[in-house]
C-alpha positions as CSV (number, residue, x, y, z in Angstrom):
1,X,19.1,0.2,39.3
2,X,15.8,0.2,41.0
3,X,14.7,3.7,39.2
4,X,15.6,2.1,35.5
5,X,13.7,-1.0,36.4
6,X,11.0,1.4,37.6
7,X,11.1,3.2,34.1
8,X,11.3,0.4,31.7
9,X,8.1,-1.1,33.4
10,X,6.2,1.6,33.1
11,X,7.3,2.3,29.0
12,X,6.2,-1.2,28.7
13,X,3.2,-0.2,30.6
14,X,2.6,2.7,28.2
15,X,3.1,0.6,25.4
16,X,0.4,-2.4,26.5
17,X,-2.1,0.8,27.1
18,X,-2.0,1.8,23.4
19,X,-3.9,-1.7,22.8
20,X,-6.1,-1.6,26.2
21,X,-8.0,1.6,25.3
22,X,-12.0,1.4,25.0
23,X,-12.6,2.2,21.4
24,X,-15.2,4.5,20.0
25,X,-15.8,2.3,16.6
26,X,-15.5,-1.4,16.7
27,X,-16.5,-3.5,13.3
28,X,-16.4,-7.3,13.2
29,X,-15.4,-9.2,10.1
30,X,-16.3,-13.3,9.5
31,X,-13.8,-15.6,9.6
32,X,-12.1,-17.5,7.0
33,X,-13.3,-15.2,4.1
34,X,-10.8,-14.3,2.5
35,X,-10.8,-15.3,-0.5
36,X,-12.3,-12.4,-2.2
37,X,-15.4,-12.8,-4.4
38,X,-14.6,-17.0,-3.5
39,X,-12.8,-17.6,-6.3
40,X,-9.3,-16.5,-5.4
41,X,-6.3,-18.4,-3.6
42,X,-3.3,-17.5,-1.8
43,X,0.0,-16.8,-3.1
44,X,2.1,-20.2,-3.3
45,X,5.4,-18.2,-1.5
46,X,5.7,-20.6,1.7
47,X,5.7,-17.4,4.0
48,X,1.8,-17.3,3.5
49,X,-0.7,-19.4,5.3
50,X,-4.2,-19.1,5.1
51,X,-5.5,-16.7,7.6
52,X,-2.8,-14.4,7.1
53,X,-4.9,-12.0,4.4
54,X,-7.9,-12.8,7.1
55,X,-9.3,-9.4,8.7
56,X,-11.3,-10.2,11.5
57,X,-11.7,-6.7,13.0
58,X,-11.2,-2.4,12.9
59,X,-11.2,-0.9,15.8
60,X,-10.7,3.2,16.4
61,X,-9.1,4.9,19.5
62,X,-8.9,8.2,20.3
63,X,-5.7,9.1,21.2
64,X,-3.4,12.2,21.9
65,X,-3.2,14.3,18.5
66,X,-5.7,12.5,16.4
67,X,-6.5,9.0,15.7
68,X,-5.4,5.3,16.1
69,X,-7.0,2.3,14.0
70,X,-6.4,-1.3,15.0
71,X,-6.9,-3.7,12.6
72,X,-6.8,-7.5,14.2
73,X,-5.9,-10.4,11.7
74,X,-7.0,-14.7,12.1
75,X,-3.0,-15.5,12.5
76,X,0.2,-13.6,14.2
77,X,1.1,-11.3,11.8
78,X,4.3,-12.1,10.5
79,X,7.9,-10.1,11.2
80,X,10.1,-9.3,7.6
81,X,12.9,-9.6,9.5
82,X,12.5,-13.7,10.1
83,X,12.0,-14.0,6.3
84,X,14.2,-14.1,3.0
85,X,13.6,-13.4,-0.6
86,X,12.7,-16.0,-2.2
87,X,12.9,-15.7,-5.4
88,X,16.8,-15.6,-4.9
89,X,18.7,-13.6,-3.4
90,X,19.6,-14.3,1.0
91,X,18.5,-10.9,1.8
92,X,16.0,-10.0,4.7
93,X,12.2,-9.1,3.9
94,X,12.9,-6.7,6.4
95,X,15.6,-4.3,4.1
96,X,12.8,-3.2,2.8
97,X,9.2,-3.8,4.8
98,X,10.7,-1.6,8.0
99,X,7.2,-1.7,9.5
100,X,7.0,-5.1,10.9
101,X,4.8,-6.3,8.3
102,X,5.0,-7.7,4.7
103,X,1.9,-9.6,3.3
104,X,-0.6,-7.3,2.9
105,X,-2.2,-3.8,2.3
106,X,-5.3,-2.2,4.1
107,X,-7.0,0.8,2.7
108,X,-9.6,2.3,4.8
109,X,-12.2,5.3,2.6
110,X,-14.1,7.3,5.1
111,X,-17.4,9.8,3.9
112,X,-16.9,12.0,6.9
113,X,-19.7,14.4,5.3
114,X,-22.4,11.8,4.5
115,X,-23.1,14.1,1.7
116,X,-24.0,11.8,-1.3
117,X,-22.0,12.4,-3.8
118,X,-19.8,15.0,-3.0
119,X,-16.4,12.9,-2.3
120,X,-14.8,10.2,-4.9
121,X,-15.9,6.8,-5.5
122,X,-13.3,5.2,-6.8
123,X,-10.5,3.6,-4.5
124,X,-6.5,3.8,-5.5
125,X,-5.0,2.2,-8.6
126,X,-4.5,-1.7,-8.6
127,X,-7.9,-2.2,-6.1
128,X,-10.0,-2.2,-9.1
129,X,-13.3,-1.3,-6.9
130,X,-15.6,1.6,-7.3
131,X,-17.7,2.6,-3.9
132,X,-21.3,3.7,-4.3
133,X,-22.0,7.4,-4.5
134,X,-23.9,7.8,-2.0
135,X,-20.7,6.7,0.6
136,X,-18.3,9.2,-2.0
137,X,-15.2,8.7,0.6
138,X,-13.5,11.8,1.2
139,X,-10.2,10.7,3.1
140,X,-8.2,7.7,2.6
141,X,-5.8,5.6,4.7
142,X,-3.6,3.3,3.2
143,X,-1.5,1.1,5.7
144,X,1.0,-0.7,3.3
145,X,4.8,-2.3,4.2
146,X,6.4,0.5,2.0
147,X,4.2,3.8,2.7
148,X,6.5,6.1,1.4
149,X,7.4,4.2,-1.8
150,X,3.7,4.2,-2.4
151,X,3.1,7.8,-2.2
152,X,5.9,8.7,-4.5
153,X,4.9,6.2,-6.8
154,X,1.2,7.9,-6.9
155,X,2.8,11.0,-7.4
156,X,5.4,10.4,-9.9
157,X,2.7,8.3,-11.7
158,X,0.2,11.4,-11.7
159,X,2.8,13.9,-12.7
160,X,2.9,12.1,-16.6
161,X,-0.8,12.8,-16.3
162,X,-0.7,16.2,-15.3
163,X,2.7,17.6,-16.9
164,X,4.0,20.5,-14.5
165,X,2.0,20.1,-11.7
166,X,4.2,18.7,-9.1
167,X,3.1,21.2,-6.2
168,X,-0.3,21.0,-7.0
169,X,-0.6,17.2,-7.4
170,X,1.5,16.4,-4.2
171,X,-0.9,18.6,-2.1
172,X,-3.9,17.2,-3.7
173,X,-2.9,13.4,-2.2
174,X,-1.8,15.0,1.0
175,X,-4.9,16.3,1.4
176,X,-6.8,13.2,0.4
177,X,-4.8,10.2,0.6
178,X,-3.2,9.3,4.0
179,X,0.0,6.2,3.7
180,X,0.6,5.5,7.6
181,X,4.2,5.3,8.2
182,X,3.5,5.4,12.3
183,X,2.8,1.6,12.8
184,X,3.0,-1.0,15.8
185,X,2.5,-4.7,15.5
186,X,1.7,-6.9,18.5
187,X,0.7,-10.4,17.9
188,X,-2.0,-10.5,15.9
189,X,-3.0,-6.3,15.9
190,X,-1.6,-3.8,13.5
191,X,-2.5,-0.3,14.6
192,X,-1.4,2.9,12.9
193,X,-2.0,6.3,13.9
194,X,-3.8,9.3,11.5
195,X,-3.3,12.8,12.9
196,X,-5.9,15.3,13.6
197,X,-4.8,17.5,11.1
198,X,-5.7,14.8,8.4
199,X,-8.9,13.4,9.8
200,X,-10.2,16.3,12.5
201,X,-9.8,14.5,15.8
202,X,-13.4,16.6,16.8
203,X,-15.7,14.6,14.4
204,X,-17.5,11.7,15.8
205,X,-17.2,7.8,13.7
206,X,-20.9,7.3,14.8
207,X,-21.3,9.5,11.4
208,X,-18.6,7.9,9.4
209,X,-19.4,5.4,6.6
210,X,-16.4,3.3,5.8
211,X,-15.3,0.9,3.4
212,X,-11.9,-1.1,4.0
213,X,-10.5,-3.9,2.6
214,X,-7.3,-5.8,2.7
215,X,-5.2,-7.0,-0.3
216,X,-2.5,-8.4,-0.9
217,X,1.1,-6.6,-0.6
218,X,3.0,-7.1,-3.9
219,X,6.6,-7.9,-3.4
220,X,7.8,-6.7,-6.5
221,X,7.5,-3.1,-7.6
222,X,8.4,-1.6,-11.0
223,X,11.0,1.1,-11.4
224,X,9.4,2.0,-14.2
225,X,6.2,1.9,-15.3
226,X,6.8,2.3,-18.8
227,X,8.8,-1.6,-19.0
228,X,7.3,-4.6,-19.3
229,X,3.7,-3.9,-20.3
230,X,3.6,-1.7,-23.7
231,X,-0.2,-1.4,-23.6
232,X,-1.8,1.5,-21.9
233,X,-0.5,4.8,-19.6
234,X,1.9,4.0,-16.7
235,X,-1.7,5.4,-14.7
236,X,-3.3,2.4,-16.4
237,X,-0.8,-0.4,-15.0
238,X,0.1,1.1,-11.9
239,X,-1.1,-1.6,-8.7
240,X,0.5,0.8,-6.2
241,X,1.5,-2.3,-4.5
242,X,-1.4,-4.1,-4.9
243,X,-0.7,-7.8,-6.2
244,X,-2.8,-8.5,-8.9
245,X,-4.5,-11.8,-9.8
246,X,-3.8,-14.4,-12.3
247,X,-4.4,-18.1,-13.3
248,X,-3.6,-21.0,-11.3
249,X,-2.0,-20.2,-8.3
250,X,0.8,-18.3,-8.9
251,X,4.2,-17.6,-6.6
252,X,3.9,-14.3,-5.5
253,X,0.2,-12.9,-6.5
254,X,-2.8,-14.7,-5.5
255,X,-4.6,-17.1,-7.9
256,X,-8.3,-18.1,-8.9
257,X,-10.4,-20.7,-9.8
258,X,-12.3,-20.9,-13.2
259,X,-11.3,-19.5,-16.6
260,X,-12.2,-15.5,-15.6
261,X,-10.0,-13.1,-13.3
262,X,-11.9,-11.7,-10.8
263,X,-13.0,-8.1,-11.7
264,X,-10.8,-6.9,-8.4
265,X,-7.6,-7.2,-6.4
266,X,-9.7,-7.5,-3.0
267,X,-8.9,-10.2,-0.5
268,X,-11.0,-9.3,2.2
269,X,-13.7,-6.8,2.6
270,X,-14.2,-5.4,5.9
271,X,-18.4,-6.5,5.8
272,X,-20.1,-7.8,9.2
273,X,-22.7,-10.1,7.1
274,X,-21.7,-13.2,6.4
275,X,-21.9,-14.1,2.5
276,X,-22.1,-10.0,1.3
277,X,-18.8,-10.1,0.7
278,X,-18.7,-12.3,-2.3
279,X,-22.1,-11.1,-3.9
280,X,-20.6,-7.5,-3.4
281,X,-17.2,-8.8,-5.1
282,X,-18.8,-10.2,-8.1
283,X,-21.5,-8.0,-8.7
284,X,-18.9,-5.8,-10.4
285,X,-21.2,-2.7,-8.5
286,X,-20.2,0.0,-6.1
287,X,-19.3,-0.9,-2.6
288,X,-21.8,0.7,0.3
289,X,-20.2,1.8,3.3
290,X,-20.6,0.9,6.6
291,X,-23.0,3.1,8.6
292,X,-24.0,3.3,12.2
293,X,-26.5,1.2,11.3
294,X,-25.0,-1.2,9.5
295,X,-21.9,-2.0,11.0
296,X,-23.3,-4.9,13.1
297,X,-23.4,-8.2,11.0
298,X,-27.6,-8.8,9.8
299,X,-29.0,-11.3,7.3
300,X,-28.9,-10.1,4.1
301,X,-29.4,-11.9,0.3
302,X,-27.3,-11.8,-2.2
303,X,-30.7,-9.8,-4.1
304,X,-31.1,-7.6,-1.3
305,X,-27.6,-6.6,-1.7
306,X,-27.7,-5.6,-5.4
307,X,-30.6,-4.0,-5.3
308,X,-29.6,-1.6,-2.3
309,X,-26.7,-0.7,-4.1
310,X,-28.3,0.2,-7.1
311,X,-31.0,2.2,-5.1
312,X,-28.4,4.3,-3.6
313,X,-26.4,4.3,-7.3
314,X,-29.1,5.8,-8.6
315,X,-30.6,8.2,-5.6
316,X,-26.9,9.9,-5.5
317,X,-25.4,12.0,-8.1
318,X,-23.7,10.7,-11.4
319,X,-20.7,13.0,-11.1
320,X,-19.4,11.8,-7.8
321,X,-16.0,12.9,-8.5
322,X,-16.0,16.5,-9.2
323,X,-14.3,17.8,-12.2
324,X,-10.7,18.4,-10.9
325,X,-7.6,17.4,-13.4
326,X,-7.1,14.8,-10.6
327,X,-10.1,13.0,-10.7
328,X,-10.2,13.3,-14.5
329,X,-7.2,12.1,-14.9
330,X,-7.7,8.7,-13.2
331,X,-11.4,8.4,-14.6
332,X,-9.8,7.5,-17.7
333,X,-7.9,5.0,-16.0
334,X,-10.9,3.4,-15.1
335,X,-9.4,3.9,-11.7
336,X,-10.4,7.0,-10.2
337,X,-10.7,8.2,-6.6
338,X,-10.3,11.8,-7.3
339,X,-9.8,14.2,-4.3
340,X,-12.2,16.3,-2.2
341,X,-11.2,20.0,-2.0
342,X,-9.7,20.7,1.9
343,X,-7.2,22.7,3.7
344,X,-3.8,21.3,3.3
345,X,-2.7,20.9,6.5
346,X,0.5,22.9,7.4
347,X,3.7,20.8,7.0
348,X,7.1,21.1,8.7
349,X,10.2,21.9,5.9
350,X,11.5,19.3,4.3
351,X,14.9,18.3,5.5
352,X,17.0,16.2,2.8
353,X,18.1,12.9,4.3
354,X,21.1,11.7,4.2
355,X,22.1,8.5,2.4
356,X,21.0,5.4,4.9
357,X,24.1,3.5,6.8
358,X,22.6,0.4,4.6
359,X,23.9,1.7,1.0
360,X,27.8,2.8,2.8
361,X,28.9,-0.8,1.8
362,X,27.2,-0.9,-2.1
363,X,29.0,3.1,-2.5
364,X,32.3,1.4,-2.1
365,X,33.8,-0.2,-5.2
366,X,34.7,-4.0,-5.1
367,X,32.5,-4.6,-2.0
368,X,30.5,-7.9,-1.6
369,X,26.5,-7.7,-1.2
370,X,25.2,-6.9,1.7
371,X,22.7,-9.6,3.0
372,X,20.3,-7.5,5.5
373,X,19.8,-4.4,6.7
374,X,18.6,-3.7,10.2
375,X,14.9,-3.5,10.2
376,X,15.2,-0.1,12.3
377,X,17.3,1.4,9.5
378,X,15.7,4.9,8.0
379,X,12.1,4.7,6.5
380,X,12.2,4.0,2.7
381,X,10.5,5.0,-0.3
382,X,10.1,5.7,-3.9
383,X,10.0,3.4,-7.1
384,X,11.6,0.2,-6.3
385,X,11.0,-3.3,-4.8
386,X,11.8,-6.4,-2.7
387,X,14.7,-7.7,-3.4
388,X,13.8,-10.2,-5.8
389,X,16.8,-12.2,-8.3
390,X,15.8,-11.7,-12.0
391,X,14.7,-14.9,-13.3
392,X,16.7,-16.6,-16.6
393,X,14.5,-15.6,-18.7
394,X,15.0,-11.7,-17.5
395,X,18.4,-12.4,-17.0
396,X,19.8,-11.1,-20.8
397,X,17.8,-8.1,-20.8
398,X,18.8,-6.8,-17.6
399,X,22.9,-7.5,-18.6
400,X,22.3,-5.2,-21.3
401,X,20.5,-2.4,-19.3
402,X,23.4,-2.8,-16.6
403,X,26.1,-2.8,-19.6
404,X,24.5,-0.2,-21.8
405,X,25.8,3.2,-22.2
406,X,25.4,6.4,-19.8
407,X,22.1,7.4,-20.7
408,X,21.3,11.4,-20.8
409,X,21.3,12.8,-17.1
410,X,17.7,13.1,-16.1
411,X,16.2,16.1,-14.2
412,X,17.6,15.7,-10.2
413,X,14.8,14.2,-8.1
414,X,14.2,15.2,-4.8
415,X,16.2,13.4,-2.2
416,X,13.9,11.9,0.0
417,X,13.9,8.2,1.3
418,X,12.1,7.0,-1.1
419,X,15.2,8.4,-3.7
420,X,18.0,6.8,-1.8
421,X,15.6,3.1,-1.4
422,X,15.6,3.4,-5.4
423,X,19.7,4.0,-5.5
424,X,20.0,1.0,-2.8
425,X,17.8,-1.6,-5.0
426,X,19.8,-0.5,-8.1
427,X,22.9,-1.2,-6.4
428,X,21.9,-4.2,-5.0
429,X,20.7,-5.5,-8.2
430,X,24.4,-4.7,-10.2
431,X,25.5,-6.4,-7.2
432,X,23.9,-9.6,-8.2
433,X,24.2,-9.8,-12.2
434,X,28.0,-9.1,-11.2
435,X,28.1,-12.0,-9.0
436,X,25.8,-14.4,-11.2
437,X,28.8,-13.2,-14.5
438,X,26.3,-11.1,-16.1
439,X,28.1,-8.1,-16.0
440,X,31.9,-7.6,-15.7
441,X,33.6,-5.9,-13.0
442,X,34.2,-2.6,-15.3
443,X,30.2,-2.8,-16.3
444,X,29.3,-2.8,-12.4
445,X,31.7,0.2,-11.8
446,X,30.0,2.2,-14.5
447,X,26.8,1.6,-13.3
448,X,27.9,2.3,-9.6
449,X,29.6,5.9,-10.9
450,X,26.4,6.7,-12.3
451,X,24.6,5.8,-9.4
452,X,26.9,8.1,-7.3
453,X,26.2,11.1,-9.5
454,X,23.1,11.1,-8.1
455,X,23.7,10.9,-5.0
């Protein structure tokens, strides 16, 4: 008994330490700005206070293998698992955010070469921010509730841009793009770790520049890009869970003040100079990175800020980007961030996964909903969302899709997590317009067969 009570203190020892390590790169962020260029507000869901977008600080450890950021919020970040959908619906947050967090995204862009101009400028789809040339970012880190969904969202998304090129556009974000899926919350800290094989644990931060910024986490994800907004490519309306702005102050996407959206999806920017952040937001310019030198907070004018930016626009090259199909292809989206040629780093063989213990009850015909999953279930992934309840109006239109006839089987997808998170939300779903009379016992079986088939 003593040796166990011996062990478990020192795992919780072990743990505590992850937190209590000196860092080699602290940046400080003011308080109480979030609220992007000042116009925006929060979402009106009750599970958000203020503070809870609020980064106050990024820290970076080395550790074992390769990297750990901290990021430290105002307010405890809050667990999925104490939280329901609602928008309808009794099921946990935490069936599908399975890595203790929900409410919002961090992107972190590092120029590791502080070459100008030879990374990407623009950040992912949805952030609708450009960063100045001369801070060209040439890896990303994206901490998001849903990483793998997220990637194989990008991916899929890309794939209509560049017909045939799975292998090649799946290594390209590998190689650029980093979605942390090894995360720890504790209080009020979010850390997540980047191996060395992605950002070489040998360079030094002193010589980083970085630009991060937190945004909101949308809770609702499309299955498919090409519904619900005619205008444009999927590349063009894909927020890669990013929750976009509008009027008033809406339920589940933050809201702003005046009669003009704000030109970005940015909450808070990670900047150590009070009153930069808004100036920066509104300027509608490229974002500077944080250097050694300016990663401690100085005054600074809203002037002084435009016209360093434009000096360094204007001292770097125009073509940023390269001329690769990947950062072509999201130029023209207006969205680029393009993708800095680099080893891939080796990767194990993928193994398939097997369906999660979560969709055993949905396989089996007649079987009610299920209300939560354990938040420790397998990771998840692909094209899907929080389960939300489709509103009345929506209500109609997605009888008909769940009563309409087997379409034509499409080409098998990989079987992955994110492809059985997809099967689960569908089934869920069929599950709900069953139960609300939409559909009839005989439609839901259809739909479930079909369901099966790809599984």
């Amino acid at each position: 008994m003593k040796t166990r009570t011996l062990l478990a203190l020192l795992l919780l020892l072990a743990s505590a330490t992850a937190f209590a390590q000196t860092p080699v790169l602290v940046i400080e962020d003011p308080e109480a700005d979030d609220h992007g260029d000042g116009t925006l507000v929060y979402p009106r869901r009750s599970e958000f206070e203020r503070g809870d977008l609020d980064l106050r600080s990024l820290r970076v450890f080395r550790e074992d293998g390769g990297w750990r950021f901290e990021a430290s919020m105002r307010n405890p970040i809050k667990d999925p698992a104490r939280y329901t959908s609602e928008s309808g619906g009794n099921e946990s947050l935490a069936v599908f955010a399975r890595r203790g967090f929900f409410a919002f995204n961090l992107d972190v862009y590092i120029d590791t070469d502080r070459i100008a101009g030879s990374g990407n400028t623009a950040t992912l789809p949805g952030r609708g921010v450009r960063i100045d040339a001369a801070h060209a970012w040439d890896k990303a880190i994206v901490l998001t509730p849903r990483p793998e969904l997220m990637r194989r969202q990008l991916q899929e998304t890309l794939e209509q841009a560049q017909p045939g090129g799975g292998a090649e556009v799946g290594a390209t974000i590998d190689r650029s793009v980093l979605f942390a899926t090894d995360v720890r919350v504790r209080g009020r800290s979010i850390s997540f770790f980047v191996p060395g094989s992605f950002l070489a644990a040998n360079q030094s931060p002193d010589n980083w520049s970085i630009t991060a910024f937190v945004t909101a986490a949308k809770l609702s994800i499309e299955t498919d890009l090409r519904l619900g907004n005619p205008a444009g490519s999927a590349l063009e309306r894909l927020a890669l869970g990013a929750a976009q702005p509008a009027a008033g102050r809406p339920l589940e996407a933050p809201g702003f003040a005046g009669d003009r959206a704000p030109a970005t999806a940015v909450v808070d920017l990670l900047e150590p100079n009070p009153g930069r952040q808004e100036a920066l937001l509104r300027g509608g310019g490229a974002l500077a990175g944080l250097t050694r030198e300016t990663r401690v907070a100085r005054p600074a004018t809203a002037p002084a800020v435009a016209a360093t930016a434009a000096a360094a626009t204007a001292a770097a090259p125009a073509a940023a980007t390269g001329g690769s199909w990947f950062s072509r292809a999201l130029d023209s989206a207006g969205r680029l961030f393009g993708a800095a040629p680099a080893a891939a780093p080796a990767r194990s063989a993928a193994v398939t996964p097997a369906a999660p213990a979560s969709m055993q009850s949905l396989l089996q015909p007649g079987s009610a909903p299920t209300t939560a999953a354990p938040a420790a279930a397998a990771a998840t992934t692909t094209t899907t969302t929080m389960p939300v309840r489709p509103t009345a109006a929506a209500m109609p239109a997605a009888a008909a899709e769940a009563a309409a006839p087997p379409r034509a089987p499409e080409p098998r997808r990989a079987r992955d997590a994110a492809f059985f998170e997809e099967q689960e939300y569908r089934l869920r779903t069929l599950r709900r317009l069953r139960d609300a009379g939409l559909i009839t016992e005989q439609e839901l079986e259809q739909k479930r067969r079909e369901v099966i088939e790809q599984l």
